[in-house]
C-alpha positions, 0 to 999 in steps of 0.5 A: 742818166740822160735827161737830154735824150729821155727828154728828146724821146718823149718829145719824139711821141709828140709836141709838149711843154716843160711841165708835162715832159716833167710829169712824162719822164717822172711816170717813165721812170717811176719817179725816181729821179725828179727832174725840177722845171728848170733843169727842162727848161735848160735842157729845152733851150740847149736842144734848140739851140743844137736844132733838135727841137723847136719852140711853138707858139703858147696856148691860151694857157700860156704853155709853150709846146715844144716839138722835135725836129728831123735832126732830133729824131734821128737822135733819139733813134741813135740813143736807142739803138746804141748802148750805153758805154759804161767808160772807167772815167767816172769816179766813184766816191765810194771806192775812193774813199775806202782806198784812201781809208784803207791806207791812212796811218791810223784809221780803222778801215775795217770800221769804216768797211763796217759802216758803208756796209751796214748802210749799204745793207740798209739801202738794200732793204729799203729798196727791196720794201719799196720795189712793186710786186711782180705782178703789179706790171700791169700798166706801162707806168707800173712795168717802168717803176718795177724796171727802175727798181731791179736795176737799184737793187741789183747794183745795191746788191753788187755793192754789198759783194764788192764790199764784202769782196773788200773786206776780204781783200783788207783782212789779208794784208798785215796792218803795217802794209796798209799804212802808207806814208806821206812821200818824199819824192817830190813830184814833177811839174805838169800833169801826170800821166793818164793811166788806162785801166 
């Protein structure tokens, strides 16, 4: 998620101060990803210092209004019309810990496999219960929650496929290849080398 740049873009639409870009990329993405004040205010200030934004004076209620600059639109219009690459850099806990899990001498990966599933299971129908009927895109508020939520239900349910995908992949190998034992070659000084995938 791009607080920088959804903040920009907002920004974009016209002077605001911290509270109210708070309340405006809440009810553009459906309140799921609360942002709080300071985190803005942060952002605010990194943006000014990259030029991209400039500090007004405050009002009589004391809110100082933010505003874009040149350099911040042409920002804003190169985020939207790039896409988002989606790198193998990130890590991902969850892969990481059932690989791990599934070569430890005595762990019980399928019980471990059974648990994340069955919470993953949950997650899923806690999403597909709070997702907005279909009919409900009726105001732009309304269209942006009900694209959040098919985005968190989609990838929740790619994480039950891939999930049952490594289940199956663990079922087909014997217990004794699992068990990966502690090496005794002792590794080189320095950092290793980057492996590509």
């Amino acid at each position: 998620m791009s607080v920088r740049q959804s903040l920009l873009a907002i920004l974009d639409q016209g002077p605001c101060y911290g509270y109210q870009l708070r309340a405006e990329f809440e009810r553009r993405t459906g309140s799921t990803w609360p942002l709080n004040v300071g985190q803005i205010y942060n952002t605010l200030e990194r943006l000014e210092r990259d030029g991209l934004v400039e500090r007004g004076e405050a009002d009589e209620q004391g809110h100082v209004y933010w505003a874009i600059t040149d350099a911040g639109s042409a920002e804003v219009a190169g985020w939207l019309s790039s896409p988002v690459e989606r790198g193998g850099s990130a890590r991902d806990e969850l892969a990481i810990k059932l690989a791990v899990a599934a070569t430890l001498p005595g762990v019980d990966a399928p019980a471990v496999f059974r648990t994340q599933r069955a919470a993953s299971l949950a997650r899923l129908e806690e999403l597909r219960r709070a997702a907005p009927a279909d009919a409900a895109a009726d105001r732009p508020e309304d269209l942006a929650k009900a694209l959040i939520a098919d985005a968190l239900i989609l990838a929740a349910e790619a994480e039950v496929r891939w999930l049952d995908r490594a289940e199956e992949r663990l079922a087909a190998h014997p217990q004794h290849t699992l068990a990966l034992e502690l090496s005794t070659e002792r590794p080189k000084r320095g950092r290793p080398a980057r492996v590509v995938v």
